[in-house]
Biopython code that builds the backbone (N, CA, C, O; Angstrom):
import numpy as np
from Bio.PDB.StructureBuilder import StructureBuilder

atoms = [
    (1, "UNK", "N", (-23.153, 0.053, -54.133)),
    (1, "UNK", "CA", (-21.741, 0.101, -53.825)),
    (1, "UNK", "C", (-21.537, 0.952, -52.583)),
    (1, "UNK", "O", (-22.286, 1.912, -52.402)),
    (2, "UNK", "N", (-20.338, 0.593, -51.503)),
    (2, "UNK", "CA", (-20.484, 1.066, -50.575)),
    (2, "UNK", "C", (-18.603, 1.660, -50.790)),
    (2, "UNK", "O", (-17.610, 1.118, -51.276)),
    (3, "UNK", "N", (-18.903, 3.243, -50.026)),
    (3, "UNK", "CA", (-17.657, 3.218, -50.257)),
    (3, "UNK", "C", (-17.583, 3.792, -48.081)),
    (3, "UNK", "O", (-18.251, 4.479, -47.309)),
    (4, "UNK", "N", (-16.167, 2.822, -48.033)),
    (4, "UNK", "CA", (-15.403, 2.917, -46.739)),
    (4, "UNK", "C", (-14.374, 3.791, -46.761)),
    (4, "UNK", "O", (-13.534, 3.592, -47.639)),
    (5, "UNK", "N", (-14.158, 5.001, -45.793)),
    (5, "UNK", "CA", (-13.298, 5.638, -45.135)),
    (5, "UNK", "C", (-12.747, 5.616, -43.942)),
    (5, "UNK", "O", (-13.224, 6.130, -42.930)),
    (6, "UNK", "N", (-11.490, 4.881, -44.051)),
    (6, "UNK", "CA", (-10.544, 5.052, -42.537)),
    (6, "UNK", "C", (-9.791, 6.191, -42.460)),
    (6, "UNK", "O", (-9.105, 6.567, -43.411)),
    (7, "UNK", "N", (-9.867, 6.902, -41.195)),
    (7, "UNK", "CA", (-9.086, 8.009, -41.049)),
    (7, "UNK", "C", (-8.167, 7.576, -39.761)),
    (7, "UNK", "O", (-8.658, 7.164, -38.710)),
    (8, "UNK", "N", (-6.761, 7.732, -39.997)),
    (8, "UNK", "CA", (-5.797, 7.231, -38.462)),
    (8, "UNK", "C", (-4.963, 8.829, -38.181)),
    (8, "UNK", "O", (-4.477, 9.649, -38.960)),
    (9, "UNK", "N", (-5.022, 8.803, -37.460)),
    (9, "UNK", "CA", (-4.184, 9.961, -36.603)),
    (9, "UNK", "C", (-3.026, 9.041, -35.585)),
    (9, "UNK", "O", (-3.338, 8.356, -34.610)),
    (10, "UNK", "N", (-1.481, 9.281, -36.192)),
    (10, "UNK", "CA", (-0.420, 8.479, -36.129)),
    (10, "UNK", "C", (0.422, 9.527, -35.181)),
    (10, "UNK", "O", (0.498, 10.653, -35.673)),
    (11, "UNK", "N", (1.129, 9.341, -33.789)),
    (11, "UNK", "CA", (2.030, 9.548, -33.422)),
    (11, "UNK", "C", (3.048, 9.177, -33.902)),
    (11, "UNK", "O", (2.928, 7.978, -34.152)),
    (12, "UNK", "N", (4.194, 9.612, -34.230)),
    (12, "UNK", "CA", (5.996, 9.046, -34.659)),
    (12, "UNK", "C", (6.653, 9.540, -33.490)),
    (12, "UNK", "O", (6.850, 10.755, -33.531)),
    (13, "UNK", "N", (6.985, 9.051, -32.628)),
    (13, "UNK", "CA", (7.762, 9.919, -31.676)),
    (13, "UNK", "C", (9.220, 9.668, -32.021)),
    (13, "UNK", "O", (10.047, 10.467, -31.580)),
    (14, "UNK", "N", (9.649, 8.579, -32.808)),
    (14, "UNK", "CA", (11.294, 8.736, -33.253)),
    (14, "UNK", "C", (11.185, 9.704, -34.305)),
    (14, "UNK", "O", (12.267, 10.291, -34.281)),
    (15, "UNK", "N", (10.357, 10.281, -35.371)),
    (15, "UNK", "CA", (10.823, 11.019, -36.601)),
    (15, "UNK", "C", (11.425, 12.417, -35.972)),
    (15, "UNK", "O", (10.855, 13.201, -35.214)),
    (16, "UNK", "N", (12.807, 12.490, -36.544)),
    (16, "UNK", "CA", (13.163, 13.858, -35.646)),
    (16, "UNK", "C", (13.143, 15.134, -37.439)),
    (16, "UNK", "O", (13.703, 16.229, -37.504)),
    (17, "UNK", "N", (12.372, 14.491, -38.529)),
    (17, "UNK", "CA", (12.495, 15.518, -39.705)),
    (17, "UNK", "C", (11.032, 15.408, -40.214)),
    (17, "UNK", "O", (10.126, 14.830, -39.613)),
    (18, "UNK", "N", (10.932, 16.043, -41.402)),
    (18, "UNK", "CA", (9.631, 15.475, -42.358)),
    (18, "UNK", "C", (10.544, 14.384, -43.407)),
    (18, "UNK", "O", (9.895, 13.395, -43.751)),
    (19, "UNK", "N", (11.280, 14.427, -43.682)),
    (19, "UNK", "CA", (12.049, 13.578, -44.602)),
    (19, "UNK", "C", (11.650, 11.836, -43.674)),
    (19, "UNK", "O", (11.127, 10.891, -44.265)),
    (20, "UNK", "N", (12.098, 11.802, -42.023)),
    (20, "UNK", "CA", (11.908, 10.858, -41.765)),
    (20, "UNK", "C", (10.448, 10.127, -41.560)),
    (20, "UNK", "O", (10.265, 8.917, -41.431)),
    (21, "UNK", "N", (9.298, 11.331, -41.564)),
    (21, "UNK", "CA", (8.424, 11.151, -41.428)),
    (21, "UNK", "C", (7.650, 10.637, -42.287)),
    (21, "UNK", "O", (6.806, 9.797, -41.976)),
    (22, "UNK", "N", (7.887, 11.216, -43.902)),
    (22, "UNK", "CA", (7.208, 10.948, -45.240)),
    (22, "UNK", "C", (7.887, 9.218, -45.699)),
    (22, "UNK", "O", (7.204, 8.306, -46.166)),
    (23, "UNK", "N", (9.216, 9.172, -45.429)),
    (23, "UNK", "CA", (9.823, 7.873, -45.501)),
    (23, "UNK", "C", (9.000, 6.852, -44.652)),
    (23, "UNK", "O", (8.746, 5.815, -45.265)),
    (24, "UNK", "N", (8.659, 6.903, -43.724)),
    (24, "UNK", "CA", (7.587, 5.839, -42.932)),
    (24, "UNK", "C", (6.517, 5.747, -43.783)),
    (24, "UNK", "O", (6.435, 4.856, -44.629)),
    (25, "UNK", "N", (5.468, 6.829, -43.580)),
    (25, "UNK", "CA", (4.611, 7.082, -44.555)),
    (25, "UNK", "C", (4.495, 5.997, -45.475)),
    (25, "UNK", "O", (3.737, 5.027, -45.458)),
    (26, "UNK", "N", (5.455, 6.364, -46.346)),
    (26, "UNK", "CA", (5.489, 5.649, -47.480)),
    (26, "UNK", "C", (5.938, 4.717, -47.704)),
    (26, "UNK", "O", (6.020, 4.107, -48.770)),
    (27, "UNK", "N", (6.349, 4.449, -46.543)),
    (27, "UNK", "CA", (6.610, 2.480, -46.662)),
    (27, "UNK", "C", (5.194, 2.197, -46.282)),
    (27, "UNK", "O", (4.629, 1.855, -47.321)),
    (28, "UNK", "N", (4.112, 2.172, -44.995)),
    (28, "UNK", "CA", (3.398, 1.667, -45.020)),
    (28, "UNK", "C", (2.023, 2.164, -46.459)),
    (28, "UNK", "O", (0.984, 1.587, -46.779)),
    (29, "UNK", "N", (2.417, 2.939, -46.786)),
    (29, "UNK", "CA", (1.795, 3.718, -47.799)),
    (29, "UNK", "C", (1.930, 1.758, -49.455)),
    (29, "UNK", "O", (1.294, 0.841, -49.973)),
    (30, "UNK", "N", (2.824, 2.222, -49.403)),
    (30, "UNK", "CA", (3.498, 0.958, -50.430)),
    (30, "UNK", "C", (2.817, -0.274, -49.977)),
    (30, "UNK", "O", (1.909, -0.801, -50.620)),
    (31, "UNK", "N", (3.275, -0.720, -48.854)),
    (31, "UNK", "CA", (2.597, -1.918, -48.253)),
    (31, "UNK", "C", (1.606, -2.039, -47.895)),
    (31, "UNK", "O", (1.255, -3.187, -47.625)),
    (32, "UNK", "N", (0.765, -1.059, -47.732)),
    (32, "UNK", "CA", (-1.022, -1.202, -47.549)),
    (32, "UNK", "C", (-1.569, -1.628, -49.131)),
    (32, "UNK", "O", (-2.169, -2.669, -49.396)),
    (33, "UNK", "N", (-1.223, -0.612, -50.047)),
    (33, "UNK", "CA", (-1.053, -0.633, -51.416)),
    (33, "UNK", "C", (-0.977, -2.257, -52.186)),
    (33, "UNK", "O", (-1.696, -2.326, -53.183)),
    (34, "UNK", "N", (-0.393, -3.229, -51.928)),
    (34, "UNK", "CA", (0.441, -4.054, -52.376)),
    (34, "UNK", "C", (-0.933, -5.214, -52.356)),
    (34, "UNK", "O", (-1.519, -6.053, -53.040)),
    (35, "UNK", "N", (-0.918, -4.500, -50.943)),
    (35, "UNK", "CA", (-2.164, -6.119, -50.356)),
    (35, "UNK", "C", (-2.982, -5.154, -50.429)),
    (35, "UNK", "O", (-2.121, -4.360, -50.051)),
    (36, "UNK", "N", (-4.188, -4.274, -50.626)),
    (36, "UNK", "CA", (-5.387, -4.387, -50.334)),
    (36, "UNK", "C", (-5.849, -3.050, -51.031)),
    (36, "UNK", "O", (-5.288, -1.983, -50.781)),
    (37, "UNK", "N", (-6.577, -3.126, -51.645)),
    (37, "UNK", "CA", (-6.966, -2.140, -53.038)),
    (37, "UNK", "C", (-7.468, -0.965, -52.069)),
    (37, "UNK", "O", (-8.603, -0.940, -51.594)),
    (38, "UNK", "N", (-6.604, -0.110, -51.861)),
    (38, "UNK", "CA", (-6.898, 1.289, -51.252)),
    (38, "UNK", "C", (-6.411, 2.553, -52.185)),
    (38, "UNK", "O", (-5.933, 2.626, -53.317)),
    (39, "UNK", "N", (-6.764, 3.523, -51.163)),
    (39, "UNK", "CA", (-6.669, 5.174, -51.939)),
    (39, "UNK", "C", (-5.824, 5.451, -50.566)),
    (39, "UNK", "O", (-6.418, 5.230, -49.511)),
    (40, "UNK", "N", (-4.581, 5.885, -50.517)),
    (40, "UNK", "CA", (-3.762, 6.704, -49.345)),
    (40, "UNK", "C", (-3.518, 7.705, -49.429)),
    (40, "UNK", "O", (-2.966, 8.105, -50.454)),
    (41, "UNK", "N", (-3.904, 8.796, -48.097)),
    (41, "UNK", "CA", (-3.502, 10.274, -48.554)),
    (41, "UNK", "C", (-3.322, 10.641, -47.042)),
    (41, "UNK", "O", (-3.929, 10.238, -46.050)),
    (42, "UNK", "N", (-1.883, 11.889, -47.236)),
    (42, "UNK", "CA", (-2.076, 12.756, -45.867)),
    (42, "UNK", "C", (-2.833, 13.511, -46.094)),
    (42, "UNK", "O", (-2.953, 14.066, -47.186)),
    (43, "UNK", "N", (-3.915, 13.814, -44.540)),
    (43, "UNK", "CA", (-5.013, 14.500, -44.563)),
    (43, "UNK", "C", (-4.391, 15.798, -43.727)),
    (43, "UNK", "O", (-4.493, 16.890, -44.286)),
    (44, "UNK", "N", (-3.771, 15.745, -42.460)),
    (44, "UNK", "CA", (-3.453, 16.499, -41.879)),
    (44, "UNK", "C", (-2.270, 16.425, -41.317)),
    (44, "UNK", "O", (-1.723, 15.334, -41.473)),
    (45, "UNK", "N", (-1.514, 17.443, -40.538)),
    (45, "UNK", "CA", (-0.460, 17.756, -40.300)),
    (45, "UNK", "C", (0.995, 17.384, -40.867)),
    (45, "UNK", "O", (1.913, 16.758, -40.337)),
    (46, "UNK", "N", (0.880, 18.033, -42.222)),
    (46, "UNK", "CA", (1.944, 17.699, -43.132)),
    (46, "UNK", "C", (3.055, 18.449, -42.286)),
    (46, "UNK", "O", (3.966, 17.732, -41.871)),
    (47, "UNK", "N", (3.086, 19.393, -42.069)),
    (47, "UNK", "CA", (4.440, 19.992, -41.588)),
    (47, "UNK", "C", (4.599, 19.814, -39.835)),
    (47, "UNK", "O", (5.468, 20.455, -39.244)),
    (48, "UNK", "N", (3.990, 19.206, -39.354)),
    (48, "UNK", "CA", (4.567, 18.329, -38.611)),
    (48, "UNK", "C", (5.390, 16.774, -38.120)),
    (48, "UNK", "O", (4.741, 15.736, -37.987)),
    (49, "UNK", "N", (6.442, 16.824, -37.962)),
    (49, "UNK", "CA", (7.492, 16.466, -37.727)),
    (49, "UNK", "C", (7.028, 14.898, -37.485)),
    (49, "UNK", "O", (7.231, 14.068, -38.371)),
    (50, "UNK", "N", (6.328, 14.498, -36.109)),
    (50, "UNK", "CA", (6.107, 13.690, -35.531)),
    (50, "UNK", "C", (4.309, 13.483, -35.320)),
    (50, "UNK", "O", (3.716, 13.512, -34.242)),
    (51, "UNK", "N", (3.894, 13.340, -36.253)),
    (51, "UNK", "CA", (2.441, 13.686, -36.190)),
    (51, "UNK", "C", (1.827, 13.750, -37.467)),
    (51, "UNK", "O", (2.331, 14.558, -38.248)),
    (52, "UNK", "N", (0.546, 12.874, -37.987)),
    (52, "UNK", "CA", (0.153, 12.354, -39.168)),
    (52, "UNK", "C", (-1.455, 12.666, -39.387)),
    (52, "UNK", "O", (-1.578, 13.114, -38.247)),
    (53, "UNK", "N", (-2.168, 12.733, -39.679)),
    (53, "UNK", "CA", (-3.808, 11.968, -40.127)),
    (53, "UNK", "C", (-3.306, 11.629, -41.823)),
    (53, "UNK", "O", (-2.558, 12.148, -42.652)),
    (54, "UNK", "N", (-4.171, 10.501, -41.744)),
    (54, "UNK", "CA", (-3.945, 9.888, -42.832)),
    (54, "UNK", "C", (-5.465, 9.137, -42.969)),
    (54, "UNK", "O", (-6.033, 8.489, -42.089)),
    (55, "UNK", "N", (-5.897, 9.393, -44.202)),
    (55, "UNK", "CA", (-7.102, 9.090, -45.324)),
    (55, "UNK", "C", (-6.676, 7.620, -46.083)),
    (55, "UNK", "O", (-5.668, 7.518, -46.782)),
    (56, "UNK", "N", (-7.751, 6.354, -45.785)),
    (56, "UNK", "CA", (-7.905, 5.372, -46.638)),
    (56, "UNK", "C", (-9.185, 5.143, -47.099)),
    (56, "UNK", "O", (-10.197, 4.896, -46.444)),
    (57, "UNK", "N", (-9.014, 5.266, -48.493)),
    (57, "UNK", "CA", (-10.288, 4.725, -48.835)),
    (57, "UNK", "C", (-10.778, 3.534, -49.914)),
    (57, "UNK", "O", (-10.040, 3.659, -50.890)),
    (58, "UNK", "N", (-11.516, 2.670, -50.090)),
    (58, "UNK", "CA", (-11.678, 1.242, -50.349)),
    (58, "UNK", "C", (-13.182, 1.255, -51.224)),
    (58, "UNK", "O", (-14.138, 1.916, -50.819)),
    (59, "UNK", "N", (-13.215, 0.712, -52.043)),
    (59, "UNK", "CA", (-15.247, 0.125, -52.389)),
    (59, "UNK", "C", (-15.603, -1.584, -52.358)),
    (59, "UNK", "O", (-14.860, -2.562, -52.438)),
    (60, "UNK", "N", (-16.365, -1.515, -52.278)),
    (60, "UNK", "CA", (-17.211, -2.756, -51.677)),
    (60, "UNK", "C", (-18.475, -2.681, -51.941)),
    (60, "UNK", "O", (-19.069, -1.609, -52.058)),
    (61, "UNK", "N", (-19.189, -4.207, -52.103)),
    (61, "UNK", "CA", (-20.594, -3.945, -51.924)),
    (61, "UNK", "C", (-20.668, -4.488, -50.935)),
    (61, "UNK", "O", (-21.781, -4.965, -50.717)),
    (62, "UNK", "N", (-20.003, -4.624, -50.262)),
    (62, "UNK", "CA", (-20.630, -5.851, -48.461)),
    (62, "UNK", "C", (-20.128, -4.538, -47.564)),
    (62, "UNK", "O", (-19.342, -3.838, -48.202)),
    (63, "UNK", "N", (-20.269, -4.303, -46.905)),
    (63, "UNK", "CA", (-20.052, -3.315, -45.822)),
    (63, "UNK", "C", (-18.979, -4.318, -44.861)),
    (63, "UNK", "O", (-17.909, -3.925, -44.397)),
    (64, "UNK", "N", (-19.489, -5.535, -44.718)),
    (64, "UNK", "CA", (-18.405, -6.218, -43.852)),
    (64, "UNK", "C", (-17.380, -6.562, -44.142)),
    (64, "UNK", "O", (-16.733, -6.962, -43.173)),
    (65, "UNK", "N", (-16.716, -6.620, -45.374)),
    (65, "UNK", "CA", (-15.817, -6.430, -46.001)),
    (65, "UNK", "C", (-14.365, -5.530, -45.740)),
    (65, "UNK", "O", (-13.223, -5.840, -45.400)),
    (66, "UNK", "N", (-15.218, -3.949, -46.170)),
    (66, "UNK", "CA", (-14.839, -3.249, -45.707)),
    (66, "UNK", "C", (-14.074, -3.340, -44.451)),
    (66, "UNK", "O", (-12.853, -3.202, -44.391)),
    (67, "UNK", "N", (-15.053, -3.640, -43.186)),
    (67, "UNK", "CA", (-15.050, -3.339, -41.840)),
    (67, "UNK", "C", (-13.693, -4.483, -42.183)),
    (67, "UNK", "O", (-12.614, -3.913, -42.344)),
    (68, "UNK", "N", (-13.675, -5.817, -42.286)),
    (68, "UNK", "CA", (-12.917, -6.651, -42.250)),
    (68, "UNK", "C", (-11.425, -6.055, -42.751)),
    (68, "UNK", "O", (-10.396, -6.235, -42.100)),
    (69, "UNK", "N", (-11.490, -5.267, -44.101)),
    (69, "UNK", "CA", (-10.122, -4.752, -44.715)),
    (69, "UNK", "C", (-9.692, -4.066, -43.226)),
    (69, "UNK", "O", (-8.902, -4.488, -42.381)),
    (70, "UNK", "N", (-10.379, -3.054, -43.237)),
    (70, "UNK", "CA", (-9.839, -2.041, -42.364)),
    (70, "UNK", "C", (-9.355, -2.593, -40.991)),
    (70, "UNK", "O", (-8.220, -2.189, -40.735)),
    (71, "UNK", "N", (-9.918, -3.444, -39.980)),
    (71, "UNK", "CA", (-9.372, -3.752, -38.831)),
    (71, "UNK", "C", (-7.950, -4.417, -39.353)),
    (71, "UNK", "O", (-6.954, -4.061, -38.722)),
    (72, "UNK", "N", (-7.792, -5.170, -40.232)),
    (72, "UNK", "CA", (-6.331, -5.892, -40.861)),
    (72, "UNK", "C", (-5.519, -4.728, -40.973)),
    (72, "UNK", "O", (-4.375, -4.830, -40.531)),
    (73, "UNK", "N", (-6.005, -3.220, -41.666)),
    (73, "UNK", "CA", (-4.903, -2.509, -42.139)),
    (73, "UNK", "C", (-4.685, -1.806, -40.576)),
    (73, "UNK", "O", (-3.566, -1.461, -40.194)),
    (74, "UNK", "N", (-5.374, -1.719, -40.106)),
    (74, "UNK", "CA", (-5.302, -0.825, -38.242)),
    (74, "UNK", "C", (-4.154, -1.966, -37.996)),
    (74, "UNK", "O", (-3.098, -1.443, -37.640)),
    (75, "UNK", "N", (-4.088, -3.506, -38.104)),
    (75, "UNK", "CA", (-3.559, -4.291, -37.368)),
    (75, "UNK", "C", (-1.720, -4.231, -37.789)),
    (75, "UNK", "O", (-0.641, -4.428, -37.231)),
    (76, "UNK", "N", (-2.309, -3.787, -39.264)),
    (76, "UNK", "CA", (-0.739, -3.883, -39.924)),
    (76, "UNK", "C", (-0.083, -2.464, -39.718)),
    (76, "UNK", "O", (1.141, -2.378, -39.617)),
    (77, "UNK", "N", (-0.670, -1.656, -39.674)),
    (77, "UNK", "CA", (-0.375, -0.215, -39.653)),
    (77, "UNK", "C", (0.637, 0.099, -38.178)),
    (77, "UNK", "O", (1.667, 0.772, -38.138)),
    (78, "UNK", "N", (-0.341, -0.944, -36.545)),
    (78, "UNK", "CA", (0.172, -0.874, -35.623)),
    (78, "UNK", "C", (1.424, -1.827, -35.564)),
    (78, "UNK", "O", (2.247, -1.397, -34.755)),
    (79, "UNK", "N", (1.800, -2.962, -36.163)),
    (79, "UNK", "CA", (2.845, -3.483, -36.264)),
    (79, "UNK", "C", (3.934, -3.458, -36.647)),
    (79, "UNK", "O", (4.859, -4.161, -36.238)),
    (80, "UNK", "N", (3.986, -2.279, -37.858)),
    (80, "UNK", "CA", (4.708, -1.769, -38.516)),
    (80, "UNK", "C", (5.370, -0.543, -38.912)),
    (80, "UNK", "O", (5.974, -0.336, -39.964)),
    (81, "UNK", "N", (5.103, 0.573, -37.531)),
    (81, "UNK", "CA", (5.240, 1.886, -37.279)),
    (81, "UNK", "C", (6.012, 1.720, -35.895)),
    (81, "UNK", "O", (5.608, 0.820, -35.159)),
    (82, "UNK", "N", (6.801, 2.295, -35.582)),
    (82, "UNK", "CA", (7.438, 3.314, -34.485)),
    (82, "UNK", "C", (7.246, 3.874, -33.825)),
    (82, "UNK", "O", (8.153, 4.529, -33.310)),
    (83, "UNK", "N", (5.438, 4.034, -33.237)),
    (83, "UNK", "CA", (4.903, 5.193, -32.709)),
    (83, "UNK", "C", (3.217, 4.080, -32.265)),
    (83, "UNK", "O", (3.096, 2.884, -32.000)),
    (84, "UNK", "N", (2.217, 5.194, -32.372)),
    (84, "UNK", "CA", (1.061, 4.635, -32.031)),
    (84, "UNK", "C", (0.079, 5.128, -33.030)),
    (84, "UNK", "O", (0.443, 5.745, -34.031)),
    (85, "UNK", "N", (-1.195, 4.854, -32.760)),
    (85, "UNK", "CA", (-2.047, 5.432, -33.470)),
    (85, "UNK", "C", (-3.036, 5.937, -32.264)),
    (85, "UNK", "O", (-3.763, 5.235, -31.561)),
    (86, "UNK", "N", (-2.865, 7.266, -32.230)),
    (86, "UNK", "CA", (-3.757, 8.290, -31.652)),
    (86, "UNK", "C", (-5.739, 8.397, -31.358)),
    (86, "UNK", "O", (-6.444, 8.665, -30.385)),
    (87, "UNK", "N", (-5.962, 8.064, -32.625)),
    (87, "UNK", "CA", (-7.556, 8.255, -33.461)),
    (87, "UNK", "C", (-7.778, 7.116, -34.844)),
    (87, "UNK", "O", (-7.087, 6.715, -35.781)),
    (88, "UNK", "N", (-8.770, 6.958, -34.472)),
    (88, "UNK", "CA", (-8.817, 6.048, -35.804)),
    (88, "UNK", "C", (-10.909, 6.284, -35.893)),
    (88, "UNK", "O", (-11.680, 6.044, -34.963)),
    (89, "UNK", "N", (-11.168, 6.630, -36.838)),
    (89, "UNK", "CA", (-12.661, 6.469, -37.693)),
    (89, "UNK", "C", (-13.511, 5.807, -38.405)),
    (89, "UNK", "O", (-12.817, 5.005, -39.030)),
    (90, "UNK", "N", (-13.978, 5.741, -38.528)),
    (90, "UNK", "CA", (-14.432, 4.831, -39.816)),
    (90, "UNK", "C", (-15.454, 5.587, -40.466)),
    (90, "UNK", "O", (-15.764, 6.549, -39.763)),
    (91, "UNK", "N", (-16.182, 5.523, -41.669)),
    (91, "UNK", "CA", (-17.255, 6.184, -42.585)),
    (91, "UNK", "C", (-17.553, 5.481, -43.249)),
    (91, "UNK", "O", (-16.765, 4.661, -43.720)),
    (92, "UNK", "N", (-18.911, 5.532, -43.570)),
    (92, "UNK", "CA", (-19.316, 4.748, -44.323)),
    (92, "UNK", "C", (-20.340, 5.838, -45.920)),
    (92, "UNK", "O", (-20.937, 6.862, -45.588)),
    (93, "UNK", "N", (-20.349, 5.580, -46.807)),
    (93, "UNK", "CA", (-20.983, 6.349, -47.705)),
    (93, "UNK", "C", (-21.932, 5.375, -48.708)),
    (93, "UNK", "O", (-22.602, 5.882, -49.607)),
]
sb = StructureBuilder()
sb.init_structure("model")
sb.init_model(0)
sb.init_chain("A")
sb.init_seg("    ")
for serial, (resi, resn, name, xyz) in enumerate(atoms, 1):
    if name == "N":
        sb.init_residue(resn, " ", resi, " ")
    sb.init_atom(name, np.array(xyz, "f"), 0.0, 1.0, " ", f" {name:<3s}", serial, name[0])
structure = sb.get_structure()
C-alpha cells in the first residue's frame, strides 16, 4: 500500500479575515471530500489572513493513481479559489 501526500501552499489575496479564509477552505475542503477519498488538514499559517499550507492525504496501491488523483485535485483546487497556489509537493510513503 502506498500512501500519497499533497502539500499546497495557497495565496487568497481577496480574504480580508480568517472567517473569510476558513469559509474558502472549507468549501474546497467539502468538495475535494465529495469526489475523491482524501484526509484535509491546515498545516500552516492558520492565523494568517490571506495565506494557507494545506495537507492531503490518499492510499493506493498503484502509485499512478495517486499521481493521477492529485494533478485533478491541483486542477480543481486552481479553478475554484480566488487566489493562486504558491508551492505544491508531493510524497510518497
Amino acid at each position: 500500500m502506498i500512501i500519497g501526500l499533497l502539500t499546497l501552499e495557497i495565496y487568497l489575496p481577496y480574504s480580508h479575515s480568517l472567517k473569510e479564509k476558513r469559509k474558502t477552505l472549507n468549501m474546497i475542503r467539502d468538495r475535494l471530500k465529495r469526489k475523491y477519498n482524501i484526509a484535509f488538514a491546515e498545516l500552516d499559517y492558520q492565523n494568517k489572513w490571506q495565506r494557507s499550507k494545506v495537507g492531503l492525504v490518499t492510499l493506493n496501491t498503484q502509485k499512478g493513481m495517486i499521481e493521477k488523483a492529485f494533478q485533478k485535485i491541483i486542477e480543481q483546487v486552481e479553478e475554484n479559489i480566488e487566489g493562486e497556489i504558491l508551492h505544491k509537493e508531493v510524497f510518497f510513503l
